[in-house]
C-alpha positions as CSV (number, residue, x, y, z in Angstrom):
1,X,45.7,77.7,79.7
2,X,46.3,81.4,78.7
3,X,42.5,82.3,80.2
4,X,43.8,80.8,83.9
5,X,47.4,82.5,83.8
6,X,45.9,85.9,82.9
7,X,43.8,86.7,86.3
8,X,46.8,85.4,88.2
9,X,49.0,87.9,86.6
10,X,47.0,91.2,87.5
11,X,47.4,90.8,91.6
12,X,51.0,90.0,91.4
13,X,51.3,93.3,89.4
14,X,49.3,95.7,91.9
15,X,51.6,93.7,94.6
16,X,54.6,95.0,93.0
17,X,53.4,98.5,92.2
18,X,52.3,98.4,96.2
19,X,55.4,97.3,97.4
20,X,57.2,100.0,95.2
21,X,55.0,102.4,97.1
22,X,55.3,100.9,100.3
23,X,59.6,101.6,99.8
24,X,59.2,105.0,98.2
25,X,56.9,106.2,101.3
26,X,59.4,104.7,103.5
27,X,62.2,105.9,101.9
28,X,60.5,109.6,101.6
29,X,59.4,109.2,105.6
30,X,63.5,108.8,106.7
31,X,64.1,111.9,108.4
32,X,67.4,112.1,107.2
33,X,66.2,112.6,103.5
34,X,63.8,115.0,104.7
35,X,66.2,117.1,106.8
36,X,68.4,116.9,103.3
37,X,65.8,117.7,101.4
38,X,65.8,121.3,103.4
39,X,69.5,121.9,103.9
40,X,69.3,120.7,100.2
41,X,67.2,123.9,99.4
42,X,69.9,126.0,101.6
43,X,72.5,124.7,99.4
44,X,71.0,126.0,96.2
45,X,70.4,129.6,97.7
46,X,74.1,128.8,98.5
47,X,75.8,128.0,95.3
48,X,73.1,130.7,93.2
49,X,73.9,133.0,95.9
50,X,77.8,132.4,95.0
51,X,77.3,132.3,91.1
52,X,75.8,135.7,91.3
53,X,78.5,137.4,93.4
54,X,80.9,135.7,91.1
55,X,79.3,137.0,88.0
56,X,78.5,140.4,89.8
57,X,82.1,140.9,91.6
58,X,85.6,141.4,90.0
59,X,87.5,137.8,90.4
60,X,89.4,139.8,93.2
61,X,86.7,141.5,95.7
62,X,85.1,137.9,95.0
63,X,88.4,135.7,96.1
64,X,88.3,138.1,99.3
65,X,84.8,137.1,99.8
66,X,85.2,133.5,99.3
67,X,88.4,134.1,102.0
68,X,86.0,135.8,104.6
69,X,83.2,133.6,104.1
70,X,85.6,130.7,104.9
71,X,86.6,132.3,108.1
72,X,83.2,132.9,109.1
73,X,82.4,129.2,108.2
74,X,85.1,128.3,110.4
75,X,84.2,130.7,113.5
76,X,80.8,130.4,113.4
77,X,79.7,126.3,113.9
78,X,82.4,127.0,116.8
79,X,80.8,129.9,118.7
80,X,78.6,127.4,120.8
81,X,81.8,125.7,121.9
82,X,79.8,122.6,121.8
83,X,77.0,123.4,123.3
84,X,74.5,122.4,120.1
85,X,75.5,118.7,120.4
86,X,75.5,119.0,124.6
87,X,72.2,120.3,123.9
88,X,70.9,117.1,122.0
89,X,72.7,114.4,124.4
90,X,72.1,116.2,128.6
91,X,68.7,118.5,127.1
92,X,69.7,121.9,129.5
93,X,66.6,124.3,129.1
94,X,67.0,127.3,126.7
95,X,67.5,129.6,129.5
96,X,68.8,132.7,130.4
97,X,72.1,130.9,131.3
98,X,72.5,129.1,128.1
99,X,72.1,132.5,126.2
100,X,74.4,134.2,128.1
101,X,77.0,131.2,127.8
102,X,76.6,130.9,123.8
103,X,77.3,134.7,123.4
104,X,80.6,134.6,125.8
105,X,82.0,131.6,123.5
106,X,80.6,133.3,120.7
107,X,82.7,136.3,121.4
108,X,85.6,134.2,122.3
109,X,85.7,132.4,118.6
110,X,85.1,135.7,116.9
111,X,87.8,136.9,118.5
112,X,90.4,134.4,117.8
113,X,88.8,133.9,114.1
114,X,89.7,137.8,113.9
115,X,93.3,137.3,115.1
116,X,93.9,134.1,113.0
117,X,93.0,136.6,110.3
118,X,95.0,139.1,111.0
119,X,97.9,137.3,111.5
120,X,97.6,135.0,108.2
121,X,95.9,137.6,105.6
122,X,95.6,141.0,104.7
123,X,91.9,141.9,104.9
124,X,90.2,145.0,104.7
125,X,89.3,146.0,108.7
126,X,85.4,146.3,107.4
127,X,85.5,143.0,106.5
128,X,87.2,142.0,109.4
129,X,84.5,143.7,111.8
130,X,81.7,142.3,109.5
131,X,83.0,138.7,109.8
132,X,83.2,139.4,114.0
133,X,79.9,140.3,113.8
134,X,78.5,137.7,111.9
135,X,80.0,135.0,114.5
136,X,79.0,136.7,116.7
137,X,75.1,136.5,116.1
138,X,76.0,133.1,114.5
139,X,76.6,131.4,117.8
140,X,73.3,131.9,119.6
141,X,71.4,130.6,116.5
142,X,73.1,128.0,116.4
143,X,72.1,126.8,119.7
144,X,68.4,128.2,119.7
145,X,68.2,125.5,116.5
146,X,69.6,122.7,118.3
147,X,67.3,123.1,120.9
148,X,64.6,122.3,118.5
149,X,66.8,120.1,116.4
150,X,66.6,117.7,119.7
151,X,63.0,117.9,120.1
152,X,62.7,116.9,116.8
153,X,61.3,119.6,115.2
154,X,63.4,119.6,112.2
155,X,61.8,122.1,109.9
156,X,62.2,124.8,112.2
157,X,65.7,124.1,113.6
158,X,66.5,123.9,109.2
159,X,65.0,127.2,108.9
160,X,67.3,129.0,111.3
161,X,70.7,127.2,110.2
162,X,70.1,127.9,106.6
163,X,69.3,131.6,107.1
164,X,72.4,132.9,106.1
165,X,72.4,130.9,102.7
166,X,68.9,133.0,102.2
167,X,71.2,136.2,103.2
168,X,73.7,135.5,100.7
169,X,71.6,135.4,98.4
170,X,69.9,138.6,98.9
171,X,73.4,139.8,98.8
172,X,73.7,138.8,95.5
173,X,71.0,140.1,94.0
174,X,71.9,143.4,95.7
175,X,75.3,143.2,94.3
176,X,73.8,142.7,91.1
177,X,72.2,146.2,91.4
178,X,75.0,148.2,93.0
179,X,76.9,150.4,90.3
180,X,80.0,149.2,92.1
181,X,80.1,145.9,94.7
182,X,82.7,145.2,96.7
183,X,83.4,142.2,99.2
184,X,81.7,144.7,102.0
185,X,77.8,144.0,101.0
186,X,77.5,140.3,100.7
187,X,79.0,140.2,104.5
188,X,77.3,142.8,105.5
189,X,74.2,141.6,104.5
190,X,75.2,137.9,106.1
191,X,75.8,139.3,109.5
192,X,72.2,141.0,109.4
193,X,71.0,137.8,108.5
194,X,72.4,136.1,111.3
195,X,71.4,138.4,114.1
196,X,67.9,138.1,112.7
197,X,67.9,134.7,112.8
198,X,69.0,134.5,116.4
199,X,66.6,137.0,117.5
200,X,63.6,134.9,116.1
201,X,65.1,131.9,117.5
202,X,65.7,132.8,121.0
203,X,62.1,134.8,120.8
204,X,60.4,131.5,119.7
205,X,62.3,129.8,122.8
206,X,61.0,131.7,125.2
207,X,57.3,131.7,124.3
208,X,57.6,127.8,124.4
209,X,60.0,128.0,127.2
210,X,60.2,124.2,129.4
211,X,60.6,123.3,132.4
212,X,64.3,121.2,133.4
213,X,63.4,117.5,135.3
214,X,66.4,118.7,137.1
215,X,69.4,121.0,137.1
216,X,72.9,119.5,136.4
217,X,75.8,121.1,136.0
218,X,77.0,122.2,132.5
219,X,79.4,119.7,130.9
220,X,82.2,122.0,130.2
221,X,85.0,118.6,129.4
222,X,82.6,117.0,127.4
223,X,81.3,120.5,125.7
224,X,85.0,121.5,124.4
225,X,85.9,117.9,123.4
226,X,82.8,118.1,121.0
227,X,83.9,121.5,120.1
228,X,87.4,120.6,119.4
229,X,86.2,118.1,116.9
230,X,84.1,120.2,115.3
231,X,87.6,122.8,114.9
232,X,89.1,120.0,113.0
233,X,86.0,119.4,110.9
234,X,85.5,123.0,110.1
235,X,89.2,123.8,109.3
236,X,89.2,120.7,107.3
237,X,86.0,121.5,104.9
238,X,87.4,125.5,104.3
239,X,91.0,124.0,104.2
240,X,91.1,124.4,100.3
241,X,90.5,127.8,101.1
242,X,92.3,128.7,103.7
243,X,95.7,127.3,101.7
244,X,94.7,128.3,98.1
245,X,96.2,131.9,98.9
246,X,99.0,130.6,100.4
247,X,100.0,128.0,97.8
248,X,98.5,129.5,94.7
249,X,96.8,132.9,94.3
250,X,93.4,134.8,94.6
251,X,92.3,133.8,91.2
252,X,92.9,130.2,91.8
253,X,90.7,130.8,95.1
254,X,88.0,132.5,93.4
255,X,87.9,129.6,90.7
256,X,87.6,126.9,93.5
257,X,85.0,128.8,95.2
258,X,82.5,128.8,91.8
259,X,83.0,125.3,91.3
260,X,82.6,124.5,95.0
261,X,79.3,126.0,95.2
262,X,78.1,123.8,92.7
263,X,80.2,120.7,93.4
264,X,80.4,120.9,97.1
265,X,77.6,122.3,98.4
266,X,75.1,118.8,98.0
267,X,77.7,116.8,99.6
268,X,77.7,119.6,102.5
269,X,74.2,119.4,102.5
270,X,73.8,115.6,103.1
271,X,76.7,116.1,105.4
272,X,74.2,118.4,107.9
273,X,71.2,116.7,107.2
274,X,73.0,113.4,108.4
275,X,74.1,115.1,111.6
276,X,70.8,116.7,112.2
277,X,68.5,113.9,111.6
278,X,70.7,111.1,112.8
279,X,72.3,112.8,116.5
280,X,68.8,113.4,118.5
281,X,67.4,110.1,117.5
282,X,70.5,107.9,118.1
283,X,71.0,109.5,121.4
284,X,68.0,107.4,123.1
285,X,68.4,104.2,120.8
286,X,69.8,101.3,121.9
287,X,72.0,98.8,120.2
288,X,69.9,97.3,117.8
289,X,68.1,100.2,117.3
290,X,71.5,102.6,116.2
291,X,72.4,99.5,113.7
292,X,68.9,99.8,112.0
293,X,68.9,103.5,112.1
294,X,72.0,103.9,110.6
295,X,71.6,101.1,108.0
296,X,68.4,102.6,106.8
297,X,70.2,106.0,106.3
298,X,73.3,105.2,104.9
299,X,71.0,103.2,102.3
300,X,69.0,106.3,101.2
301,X,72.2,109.1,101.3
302,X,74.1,106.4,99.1
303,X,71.3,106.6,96.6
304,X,71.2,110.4,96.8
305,X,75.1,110.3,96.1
306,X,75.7,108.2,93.3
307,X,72.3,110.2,91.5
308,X,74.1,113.6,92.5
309,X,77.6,112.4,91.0
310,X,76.2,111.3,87.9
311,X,74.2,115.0,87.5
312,X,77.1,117.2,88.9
313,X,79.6,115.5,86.6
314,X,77.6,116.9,83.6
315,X,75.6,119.5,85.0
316,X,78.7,122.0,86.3
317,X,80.7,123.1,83.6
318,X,77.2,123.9,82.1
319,X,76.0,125.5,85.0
320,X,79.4,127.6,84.9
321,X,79.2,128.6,81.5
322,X,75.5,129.7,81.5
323,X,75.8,132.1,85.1
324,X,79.8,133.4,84.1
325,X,79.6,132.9,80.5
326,X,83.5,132.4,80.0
327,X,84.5,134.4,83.1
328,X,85.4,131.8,85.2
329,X,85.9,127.7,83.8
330,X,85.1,124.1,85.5
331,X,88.1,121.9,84.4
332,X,87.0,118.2,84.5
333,X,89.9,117.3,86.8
334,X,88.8,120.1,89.4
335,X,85.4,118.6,89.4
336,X,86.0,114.8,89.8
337,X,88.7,115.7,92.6
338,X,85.6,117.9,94.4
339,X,83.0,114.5,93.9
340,X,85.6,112.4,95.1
341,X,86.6,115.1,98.3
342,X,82.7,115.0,99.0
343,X,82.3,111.2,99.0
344,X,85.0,110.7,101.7
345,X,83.1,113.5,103.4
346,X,80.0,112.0,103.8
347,X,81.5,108.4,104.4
348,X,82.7,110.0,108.0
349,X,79.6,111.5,108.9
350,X,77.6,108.5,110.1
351,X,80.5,107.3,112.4
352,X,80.7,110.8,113.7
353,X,77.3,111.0,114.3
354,X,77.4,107.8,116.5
355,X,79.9,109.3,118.3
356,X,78.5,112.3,119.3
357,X,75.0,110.0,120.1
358,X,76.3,107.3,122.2
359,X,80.0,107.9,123.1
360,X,81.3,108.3,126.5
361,X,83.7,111.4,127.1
362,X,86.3,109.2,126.5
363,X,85.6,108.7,123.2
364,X,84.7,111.9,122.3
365,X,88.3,113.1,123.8
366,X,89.4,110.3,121.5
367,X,87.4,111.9,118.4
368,X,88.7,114.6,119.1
369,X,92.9,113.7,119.2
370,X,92.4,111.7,116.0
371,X,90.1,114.4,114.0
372,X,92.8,116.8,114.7
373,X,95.4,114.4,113.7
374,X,93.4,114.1,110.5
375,X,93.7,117.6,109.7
376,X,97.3,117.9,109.7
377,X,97.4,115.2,107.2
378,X,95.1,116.9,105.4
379,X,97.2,119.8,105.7
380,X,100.2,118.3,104.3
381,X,98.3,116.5,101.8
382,X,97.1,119.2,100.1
383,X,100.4,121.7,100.3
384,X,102.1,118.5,98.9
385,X,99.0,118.6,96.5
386,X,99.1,121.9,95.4
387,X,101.9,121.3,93.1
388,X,99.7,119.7,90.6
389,X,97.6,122.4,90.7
390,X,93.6,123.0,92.2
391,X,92.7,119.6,92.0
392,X,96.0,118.0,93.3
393,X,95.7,120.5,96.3
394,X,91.5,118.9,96.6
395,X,92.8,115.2,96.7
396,X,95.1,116.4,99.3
397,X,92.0,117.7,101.7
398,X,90.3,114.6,100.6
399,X,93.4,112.3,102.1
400,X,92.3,114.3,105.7
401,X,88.8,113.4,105.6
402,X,89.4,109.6,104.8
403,X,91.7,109.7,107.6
404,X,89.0,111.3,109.4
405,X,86.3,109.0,108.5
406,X,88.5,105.9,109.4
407,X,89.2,107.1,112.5
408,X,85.9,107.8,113.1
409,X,84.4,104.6,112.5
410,X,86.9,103.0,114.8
411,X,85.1,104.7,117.7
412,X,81.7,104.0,116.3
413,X,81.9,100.1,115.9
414,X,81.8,99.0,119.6
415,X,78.5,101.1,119.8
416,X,76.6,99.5,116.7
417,X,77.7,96.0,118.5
418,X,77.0,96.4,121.9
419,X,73.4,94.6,123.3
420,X,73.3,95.7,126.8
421,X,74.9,98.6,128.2
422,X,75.0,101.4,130.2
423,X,74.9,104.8,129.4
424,X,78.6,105.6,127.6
425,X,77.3,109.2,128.3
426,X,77.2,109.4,132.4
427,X,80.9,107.7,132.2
C-alpha cells in the first residue's frame, strides 16, 4: 500500500509547485504591480529624499519646504488642465498644439498656485518664484508622459513622472554638503529637474512623432471636468498640509511631513500606479472586460496593502530614529491615523479610474461636483480634527477621501454592469 501511494504523491506536488508559479508569474505580469513597482522606487527617492532634508534642515527652513512642496504638488498634476487623461481616452497627437496648450494652462495654475500662496502664507519671494517655475515645467511633462502612458509604454511614461522624486533627492544630498541649507536648494534643484524632464520628453515625442486618423476638436468641457476632479484630489492629499499651519504650527508640519514620507508615500505610490496602469487599458475594454481587469487588480494592490501595513507599522518609528536620531519622533497614533488615511485613499482609486476610462461627460461633471463636495468635508473634518492633535487632524482628511471613494464608486457601478453599450465617451 505505501509503495502505490508514494509515486502518486510526487506529480500532485510538482502540480502544486506549478500552479504556485503559474499565479506568481501572473500576479508579477499585472501591469498595475509593475507600474507600482516603479512609482514604488520614486516613492523611496521620495521619503530618503525627505529624511535627508529633514535631518540636513533646521525643523523651520524644512516646514517651509514641506509647505512649498505641497503647493507645488497641488499646482503641478493641474498644469495640463486635464489634458493627460484627455490624452488616454480621444489620443490627440503630441503636436505643436498640444505643447503650446499644456504651457498656457501651465502658466495659468502657476499663477493662481502663486496667488493662493500669497494670500494664505508668508513665503520667501525665491521660493515663491521657484515653486512658479517648477509648475511651470511640470505641466508639459506631465502630458509628454501620458502620451506614452496611453500607448502603453509604461516604463518610460514612469520615468518622466518620477523625475522630480530623483531631484529631491539630489537636493538632499546637496543639502547635506552645504555649510548652511535653506528651503531655496531643494526647490531649486526640483524645478531643474522638471524642466529637464520635459525637455527629454517632448524631444523623445517628436522623434517618434504619429500621425492623427483624424483631427477633432479639443474637448475643452470634458478636459476641465477631469481637471476639476483632479483639484479636489490634489487639495485633498496635501490638505494636512496646507491646514497644519493654520491649525497648529510649523513644527507640527515638519513632523507630519517626516512621518508622511515614510507612511504615505506607498499608499501614494499604489495610488499612481493604479491610475496609470488601469486608465489606458480600461478605456478600450468592454463590460466584462473592465470587471475582470479591475478584479484582478484590486486582488494584487490588496495584497501589496495589508503586507505594507504590517511593515510600516513597525518599520517607521525605526526608520525615524535611525535618519533623525531623536530630532524629530513617530507617535504610534500619528502613524495608524496615516495607514488608515492611505487605505481610504487607495479604496477610491479604482472607481476613479473607471470613471475617467468609461464615463460619459456627464459623469465626469458628476465626479467632479461630488469630489469637490468631498473635500470640504474633508476640510471640516480635519479643522474639527485638529483639536486632538496631528492625528485627529489625519482622520479628518481621511473622512474626505471615504467620502470621496463612495461617491466615486457610485458612478463606476453602472460601467462594471453594463453588457452592451455605446460609447459613454462620444455622449
Amino acid at each position: 500500500m505505501t509503495d502505490g501511494l508514494a509515486p502518486r504523491s510526487v506529480p500532485a506536488q510538482r502540480g502544486d509547485a506549478g500552479r504556485r508559479f503559474v499565479i506568481l508569474r501572473r500576479i508579477w505580469g499585472a501591469p498595475t504591480l509593475r507600474v507600482t513597482l516603479g512609482f514604488g522606487l520614486g516613492g523611496v527617492g521620495f521619503a530618503l529624499g525627505n529624511l535627508l532634508l529633514a535631518r540636513a534642515l533646521p525643523p523651520t527652513q524644512y516646514g517651509l519646504f514641506a509647505l512649498t512642496l505641497a503647493l507645488v504638488q497641488v499646482g503641478m498634476p493641474l498644469a495640463p488642465a486635464g489634458a493627460d487623461v484627455v490624452v488616454n481616452r480621444h489620443r490627440p497627437p503630441a503636436d505643436r498644439r498640444l505643447l503650446l496648450r499644456a504651457l498656457a494652462t501651465s502658466l495659468a495654475s502657476a499663477a493662481l498656485t502663486l496667488a493662493a500662496a500669497l494670500l494664505c502664507y508668508e513665503l520667501e519671494p525665491w521660493l515663491l518664484a521657484l515653486a512658479a517655475a517648477t509648475i511651470l515645467a511640470g505641466g508639459p511633462n506631465l502630458v509628454a508622459a501620458a502620451q506614452f502612458q496611453r500607448r502603453e509604454r509604461f516604463a518610460l511614461a514612469v520615468l518622466l513622472v518620477q523625475g522630480q522624486n530623483a531631484a529631491l533627492l539630489l537636493a538632499s544630498l546637496l543639502a547635506l554638503a552645504a555649510p548652511r541649507p535653506g528651503a531655496v536648494l531643494p526647490v531649486a534643484v526640483l524645478a531643474l529637474g522638471c524642466a529637464l524632464s520635459a525637455t527629454l520628453g517632448w524631444s523623445l515625442l517628436r522623434r517618434g512623432r504619429e500621425q492623427p486618423d483624424r483631427v477633432r476638436p479639443y474637448p475643452w468641457r470634458e478636459s476641465l471636468s477631469v481637471a476639476g476632479v483632479q483639484a479636489s484630489a490634489l487639495v485633498l492629499i496635501q490638505m494636512e498640509r496646507l491646514v497644519i499651519p493654520k491649525t497648529l504650527d510649523v513644527a507640527d508640519l515638519a513632523t507630519f511631513a517626516v512621518v508622511a514620507a515614510i507612511v504615505g508615500s506607498p499608499f501614494r505610490m499604489l495610488q499612481l500606479g493604479i491610475g496609470y496602469s488601469l486608465v489606458s487599458r480600461l478605456c478600450n475594454a468592454s463590460a466584462a472586460e473592465r470587471r475582470r481587469l479591475v478584479g484582478a487588480e484590486a486582488r494584487g494592490s490588496l495584497a501589496i496593502v495589508s503586507a505594507a501595513c504590517v511593515a510600516l507599522w513597525f518599520a517607521t518609528p525605526l526608520l525615524v530614529e535611525v535618519f533623525l536620531g531623536g530630532k524629530y519622533g513617530a507617535p504610534a497614533s500619528l502613524v495608524l491615523a496615516m495607514l488608515v488615511s492611505g487605505l481610504a485613499k487607495v479604496l477610491g482609486t479604482f472607481a476613479t479610474a473607471v470613471v475617467n476610462a468609461a464615463g460619459s461627460q456627464r459623469d465626469l461633471v458628476r465626479l467632479n461636483l461630488r469630489a469637490w463636495l468631498a473635500l470640504f468635508v474633508g476640510a471640516a473634518a480635519a479643522v474639527a480634527g485638529s483639536r486632538f492633535g496631528l492625528a485627529g487632524l489625519v482622520y479628518g482628511v481621511g473622512v474626505g477621501w471615504l467620502a470621496a471613494a463612495l461617491s466615486a464608486a457610485a458612478l463606476a457601478a453602472p460601467h462594471l454592469r453594463r453588457s452592451q453599450e455605446s460609447d459613454p465617451r462620444l455622449s
